[in-house]
C-alpha positions in Angstrom: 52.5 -115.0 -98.0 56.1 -114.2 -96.2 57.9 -116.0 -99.2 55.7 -113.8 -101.6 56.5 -110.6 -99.5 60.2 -111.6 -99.3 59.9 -111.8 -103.5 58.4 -108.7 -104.0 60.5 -106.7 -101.6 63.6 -108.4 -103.0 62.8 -107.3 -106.8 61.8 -103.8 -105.3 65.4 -103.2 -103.5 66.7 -105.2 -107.2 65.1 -102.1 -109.2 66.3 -99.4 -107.0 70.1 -101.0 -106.3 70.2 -101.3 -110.2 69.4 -98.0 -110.8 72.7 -96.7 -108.9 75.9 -95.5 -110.7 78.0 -98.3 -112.7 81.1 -100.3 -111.0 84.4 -98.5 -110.9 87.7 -99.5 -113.0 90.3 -100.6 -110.5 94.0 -101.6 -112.6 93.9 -105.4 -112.8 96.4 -107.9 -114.4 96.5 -105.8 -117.7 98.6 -103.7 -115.5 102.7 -104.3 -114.9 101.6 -103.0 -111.5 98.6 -105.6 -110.9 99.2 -108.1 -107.4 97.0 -111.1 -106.7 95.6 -111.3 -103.6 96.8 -107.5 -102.4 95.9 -107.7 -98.7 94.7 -104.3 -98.0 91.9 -102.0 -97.4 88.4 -103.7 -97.7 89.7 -107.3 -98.1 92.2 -106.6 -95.3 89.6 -105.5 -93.0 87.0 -107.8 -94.1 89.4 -110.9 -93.6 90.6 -110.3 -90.2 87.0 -109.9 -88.9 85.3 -113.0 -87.6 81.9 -113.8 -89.3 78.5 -114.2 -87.5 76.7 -117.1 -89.5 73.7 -115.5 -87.7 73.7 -112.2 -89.2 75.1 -113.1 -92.0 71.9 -115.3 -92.8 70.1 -112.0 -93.2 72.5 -110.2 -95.3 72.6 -112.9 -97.3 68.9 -112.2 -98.2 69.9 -110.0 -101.4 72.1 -112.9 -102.7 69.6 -115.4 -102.5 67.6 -113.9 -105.2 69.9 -114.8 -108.0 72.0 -117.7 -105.8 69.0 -119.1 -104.4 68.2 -119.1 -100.9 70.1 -122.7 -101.0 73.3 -121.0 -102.5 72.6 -123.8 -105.5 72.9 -120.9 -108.1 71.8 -121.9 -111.6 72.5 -125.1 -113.6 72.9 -122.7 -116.7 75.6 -121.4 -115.6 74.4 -117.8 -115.1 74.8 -118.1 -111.5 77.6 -119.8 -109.9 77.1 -122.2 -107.4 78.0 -120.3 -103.7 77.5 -123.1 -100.7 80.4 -124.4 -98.9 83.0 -121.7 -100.6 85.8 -120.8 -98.5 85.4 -117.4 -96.6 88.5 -116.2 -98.0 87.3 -116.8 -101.9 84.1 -114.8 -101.4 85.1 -112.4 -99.4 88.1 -111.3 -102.0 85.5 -111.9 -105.1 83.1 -109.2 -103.3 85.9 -107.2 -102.6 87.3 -106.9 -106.0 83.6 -106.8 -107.9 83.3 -103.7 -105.6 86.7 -101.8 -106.1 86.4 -102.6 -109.4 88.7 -105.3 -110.3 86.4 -107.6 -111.1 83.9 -107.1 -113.8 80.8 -108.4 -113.1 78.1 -105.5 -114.1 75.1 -107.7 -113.0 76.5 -108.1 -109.2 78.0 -105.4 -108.5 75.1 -102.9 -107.5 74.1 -106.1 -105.0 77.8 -106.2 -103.7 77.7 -102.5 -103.1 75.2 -102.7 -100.6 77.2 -104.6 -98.4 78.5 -101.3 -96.6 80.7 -102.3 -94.3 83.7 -104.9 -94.1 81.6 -107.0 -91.8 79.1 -107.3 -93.8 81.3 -109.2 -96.1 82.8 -111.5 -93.2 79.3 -112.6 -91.8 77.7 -113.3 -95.5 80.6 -115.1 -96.3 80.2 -116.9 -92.5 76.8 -117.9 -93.5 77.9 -119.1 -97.2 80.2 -121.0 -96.0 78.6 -122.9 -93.6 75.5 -124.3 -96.3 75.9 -127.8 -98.0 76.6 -128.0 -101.6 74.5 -129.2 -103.6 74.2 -132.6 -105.2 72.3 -131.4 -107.6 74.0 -129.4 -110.1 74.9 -129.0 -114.2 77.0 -131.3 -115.2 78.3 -131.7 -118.5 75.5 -133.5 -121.0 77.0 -134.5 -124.0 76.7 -138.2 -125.4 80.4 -138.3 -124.9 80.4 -137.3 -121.3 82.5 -140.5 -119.9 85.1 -139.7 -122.6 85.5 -135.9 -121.6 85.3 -136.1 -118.2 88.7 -139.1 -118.7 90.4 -137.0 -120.8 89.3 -133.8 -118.1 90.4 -135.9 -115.3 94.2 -136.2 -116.6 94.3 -132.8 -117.1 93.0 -132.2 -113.7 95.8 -134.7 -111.9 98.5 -133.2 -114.3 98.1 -129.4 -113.7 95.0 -128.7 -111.2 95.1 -131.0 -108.8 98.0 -129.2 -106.5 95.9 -125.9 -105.6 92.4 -127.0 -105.7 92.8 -130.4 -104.3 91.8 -133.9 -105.3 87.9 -133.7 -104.8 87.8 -130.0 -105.8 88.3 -128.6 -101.8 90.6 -125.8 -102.7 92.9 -123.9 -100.1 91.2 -121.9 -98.1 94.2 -119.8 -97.0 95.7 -119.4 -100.5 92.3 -118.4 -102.0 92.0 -120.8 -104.2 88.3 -121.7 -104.5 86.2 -125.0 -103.3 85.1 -125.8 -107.3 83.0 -129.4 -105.8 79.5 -128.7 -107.2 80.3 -125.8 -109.4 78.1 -125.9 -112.6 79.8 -127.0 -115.9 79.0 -124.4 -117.9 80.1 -121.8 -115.2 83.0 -123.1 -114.9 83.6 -123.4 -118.7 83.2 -119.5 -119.0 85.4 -118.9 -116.3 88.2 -120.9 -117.3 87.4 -119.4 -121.1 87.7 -115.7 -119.9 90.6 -116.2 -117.6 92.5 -117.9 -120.5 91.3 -115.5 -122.7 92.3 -112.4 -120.5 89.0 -111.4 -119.5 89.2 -111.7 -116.0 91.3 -109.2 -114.4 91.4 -110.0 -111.1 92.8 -113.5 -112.1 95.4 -115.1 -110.2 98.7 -114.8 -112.9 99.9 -118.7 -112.2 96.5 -119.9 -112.8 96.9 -117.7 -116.3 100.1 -119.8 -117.0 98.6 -122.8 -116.7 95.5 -122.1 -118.4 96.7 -120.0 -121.1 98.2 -123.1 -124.0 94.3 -125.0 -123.4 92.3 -125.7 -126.6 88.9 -124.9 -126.5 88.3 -128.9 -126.6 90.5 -129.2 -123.5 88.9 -126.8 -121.4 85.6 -128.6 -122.2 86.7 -131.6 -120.6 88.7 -130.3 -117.8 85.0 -128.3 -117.4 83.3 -131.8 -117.2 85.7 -133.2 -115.2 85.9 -130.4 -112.5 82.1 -130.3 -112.4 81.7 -134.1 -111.3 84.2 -133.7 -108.2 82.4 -133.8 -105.4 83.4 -132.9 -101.3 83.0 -135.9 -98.2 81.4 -134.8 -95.4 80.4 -131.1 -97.2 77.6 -132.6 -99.9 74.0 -132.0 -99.0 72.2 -135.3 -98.5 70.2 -136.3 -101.4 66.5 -135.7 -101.0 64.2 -138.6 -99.9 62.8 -140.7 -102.9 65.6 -138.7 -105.5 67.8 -140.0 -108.0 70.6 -142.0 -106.4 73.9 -140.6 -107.4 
């Protein structure tokens, strides 16, 4: 009965949240002006305060409906994969999806109600601190060994200096954890950065990105989406699949 009272309050909050005024446009890298990473105001402040995993379990409660209580998101792609990320990465996400810098119409009224910069450090806190999951969408084709080959010499070549050789990122350079991010999510956001649809996009990451062929970024995709983390990996559930 509390899961089914969590639910319905949840999609309650949902259809009053949504109901609010649309994101604001902030500048992004379209603009001559645009800086990655600008450390002020709301990222500033949210950054230098320390997160309470505690708390943060609770604010976390309006994520969970779309990232899953687990932080697993969905294998589809729709929702990105959340557990483990570095502080720093979701913190600056929320921050930009809320100024506007980021466009992402289906998050933002949740992001909004964050209201303070704490609120951003202790959900992140809390996010941080889950497992990923072992369980997540991979890349399906019949060809799968070949892409994720020709996806790991691209990854070794060109990827492999920011976000690490088992996809751990740099937590103090914002460059996200991608272990146990879905296939297809990462597809589109690698397709919309290259293509100039993400305007809070880190510029070097644009110069890297920006010669790949669709085919390429399928297997990079592939590639990226069977890294996997020591030490940070949920344990695989009694009597499952062994990976």
């Amino acid at each position: 009965m509390k899961k089914i009272a969590l639910a319905l309050t949840l999609a309650f909050s949902s259809a009053l949240v949504l109901a609010g005024p649309p994101a604001p446009k902030a500048a992004g890298i379209e603009s001559k002006d645009y800086q990655w990473a600008k450390m002020e105001g709301e990222l500033k402040e949210a950054l230098a305060k320390k997160g309470d995993v505690k708390r943060g379990e609770e604010t976390y409660e309006i994520c969970g409906a779309c990232h899953l209580p687990s932080g697993a998101g969905r294998p589809d792609g729709t929702f990105p994969q959340l557990a483990g990320q570095h502080t720093t990465v979701l913190i600056k996400q929320m921050a930009d999806i809320r100024m506007g810098l980021r466009d992402n119409p289906t998050m933002y009224p949740f992001a909004k109600e964050m209201t303070d910069p704490q609120d951003l450090a202790d959900t992140s806190a809390y996010i941080q601190s889950l497992c990923i999951p072992v369980d997540h969408g991979k890349y399906e084709g019949a060809d799968a060994a070949k892409q994720v080959a020709a996806g790991k010499a691209l990854y070794e070549k060109q990827c492999v200096e920011c976000h690490g050789k088992n996809g751990e990122g740099q937590k103090d350079k914002f460059y996200p954890v991608i272990a146990g991010q879905h296939y297809k999510y990462l597809l589109r956001q690698m397709t919309e950065i290259r293509d100039g649809h993400r305007r809070n996009a880190n510029p070097d990451m644009v110069k890297v990105i920006k010669p790949y062929t669709n085919d390429q970024l399928v297997a990079i995709s592939a590639y990226q989406a069977s890294l996997s983390m020591p030490g940070a990996m949920c344990k695989p559930k009694a009597g499952g699949k062994k990976k």
